[in-house]
C-alpha atoms as one frame of an Amber mdcrd trajectory, in Angstrom:
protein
 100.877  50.390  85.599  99.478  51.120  82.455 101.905  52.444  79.389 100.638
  55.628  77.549 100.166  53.876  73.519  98.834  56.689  70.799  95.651  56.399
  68.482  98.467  54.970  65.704  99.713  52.238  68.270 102.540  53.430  69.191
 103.945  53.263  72.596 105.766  55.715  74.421 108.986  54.736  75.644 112.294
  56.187  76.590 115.490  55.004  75.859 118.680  55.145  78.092 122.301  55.925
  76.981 124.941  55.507  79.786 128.478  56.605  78.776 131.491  56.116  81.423
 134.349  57.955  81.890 136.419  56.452  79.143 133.666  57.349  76.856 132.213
  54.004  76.378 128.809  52.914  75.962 126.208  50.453  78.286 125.247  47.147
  76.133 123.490  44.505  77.313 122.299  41.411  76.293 118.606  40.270  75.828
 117.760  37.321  78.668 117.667  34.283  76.442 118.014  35.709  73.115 121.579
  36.972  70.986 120.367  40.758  70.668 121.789  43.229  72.309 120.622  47.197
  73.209 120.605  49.803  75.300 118.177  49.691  78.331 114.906  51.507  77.232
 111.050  50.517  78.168 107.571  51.989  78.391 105.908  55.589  80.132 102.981
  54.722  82.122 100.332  57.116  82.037 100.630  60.323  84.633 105.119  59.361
  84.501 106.974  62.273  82.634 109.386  60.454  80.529 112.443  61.649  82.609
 110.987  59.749  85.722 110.058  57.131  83.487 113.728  57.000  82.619 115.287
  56.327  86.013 112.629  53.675  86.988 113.528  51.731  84.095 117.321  52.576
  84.728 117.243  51.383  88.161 114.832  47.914  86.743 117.284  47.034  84.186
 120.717  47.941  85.064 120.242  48.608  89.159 121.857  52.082  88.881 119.805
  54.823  90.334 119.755  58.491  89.690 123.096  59.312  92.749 125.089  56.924
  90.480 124.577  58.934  87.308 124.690  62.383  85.836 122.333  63.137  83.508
 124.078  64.839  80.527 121.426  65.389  77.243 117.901  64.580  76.342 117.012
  64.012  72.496 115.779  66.815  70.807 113.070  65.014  69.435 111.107  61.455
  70.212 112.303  58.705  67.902 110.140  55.926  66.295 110.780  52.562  65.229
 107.529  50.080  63.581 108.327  46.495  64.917 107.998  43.407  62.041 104.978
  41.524  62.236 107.047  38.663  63.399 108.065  40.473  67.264 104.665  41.956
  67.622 103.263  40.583  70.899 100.235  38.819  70.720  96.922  40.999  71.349
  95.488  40.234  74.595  91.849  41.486  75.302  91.065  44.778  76.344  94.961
  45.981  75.403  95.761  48.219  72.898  97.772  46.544  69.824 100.865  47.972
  69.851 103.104  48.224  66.205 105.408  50.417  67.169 107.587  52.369  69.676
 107.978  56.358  70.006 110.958  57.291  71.943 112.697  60.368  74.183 116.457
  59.328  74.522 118.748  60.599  77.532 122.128  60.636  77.832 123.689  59.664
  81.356 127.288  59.654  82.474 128.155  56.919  84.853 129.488  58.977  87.902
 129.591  55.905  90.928 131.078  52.485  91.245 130.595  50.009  88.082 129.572
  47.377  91.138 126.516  49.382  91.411 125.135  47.839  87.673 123.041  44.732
  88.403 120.869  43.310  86.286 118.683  41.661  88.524 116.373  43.353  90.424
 113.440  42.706  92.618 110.493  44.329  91.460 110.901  43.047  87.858 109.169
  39.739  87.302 110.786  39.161  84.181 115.011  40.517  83.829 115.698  42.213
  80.670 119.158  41.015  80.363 121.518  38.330  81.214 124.886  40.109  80.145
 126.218  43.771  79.510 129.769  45.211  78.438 130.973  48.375  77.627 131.578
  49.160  73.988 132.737  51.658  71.785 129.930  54.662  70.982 130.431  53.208
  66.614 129.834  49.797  67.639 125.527  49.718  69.076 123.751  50.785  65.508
 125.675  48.314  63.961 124.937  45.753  66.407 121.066  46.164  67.547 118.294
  44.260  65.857 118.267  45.680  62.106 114.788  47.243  63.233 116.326  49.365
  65.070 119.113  50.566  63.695 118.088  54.051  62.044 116.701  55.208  65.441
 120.443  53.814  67.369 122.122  56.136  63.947 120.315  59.513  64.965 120.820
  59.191  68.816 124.174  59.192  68.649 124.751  61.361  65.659 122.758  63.371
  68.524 124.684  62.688  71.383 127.989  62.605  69.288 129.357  65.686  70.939
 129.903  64.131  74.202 131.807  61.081  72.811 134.152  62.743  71.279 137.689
  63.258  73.257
């Protein structure tokens, strides 16, 4: 499938918050790298970002949409540039990509933990080698530095449902 990328190069992506019931927050671990973030990835052309958003649920954490209750979507999409140095290199006849533009949802783990795998078949490559659950103040001060701002404003965002 083909990802939907704007005249500016920017890709559109969604990115996935899932909160269980003690109010903690999905991490995981990059496959072979020290970063850690919340599952997110690219639309294809003709997905609507909220089917978009379980496929790459289900690819990189194994939970599907009867494990989860989706709670918010962002208000707005969110956009991060990516350094020069984690641009992927331009292969012919694909669009150069310098940045991604994100729509953020907000899920509530509602079945068994056992359900979150990390492995799953139709991804060639896994996204992640580790998760944990952390603390809703603890992921913008943890993800890539890139990154950060657009972590701050999703859950400033999504703050009301963290809170006791």
């Amino acid at each position: 499938m083909v990802d939907l990328i704007d005249k500016n190069g920017y890709r559109a992506n969604v990115g996935i918050v899932v909160m269980n019931r003690q109010k903690e927050l999905f991490f995981a671990k990059r496959r072979y790298q020290s970063g850690w973030q919340f599952p997110q990835g690219g639309i294809h052309i003709g997905e609507t970002p909220e089917s978009a958003m379980y496929r790459e649920l289900l690819e990189e954490t194994g939970l599907t949409k009867n494990d989860t209750e989706l709670l918010s979507e962002s208000n707005n999409w969110y956009q991060y540039k990516i350094p020069k140095k984690h641009l992927r290199k331009l292969k012919k006849g694909k669009p150069f990509v310098i940045g991604q533009r994100q729509k953020w949802f907000l899920l509530k783990l509602t079945g068994s933990e056992e359900a979150i795998s990390l492995i799953h078949p139709s991804k060639i490559n896994q996204e992640f080698d580790n998760w944990k659950w952390v603390d809703p103040a603890l992921p913008a001060k943890q993800v890539i530095q890139f990154k950060q701002h657009v972590y701050e404003q999703v859950l400033s965002e999504f703050q009301t449902f963290f809170n006791p």
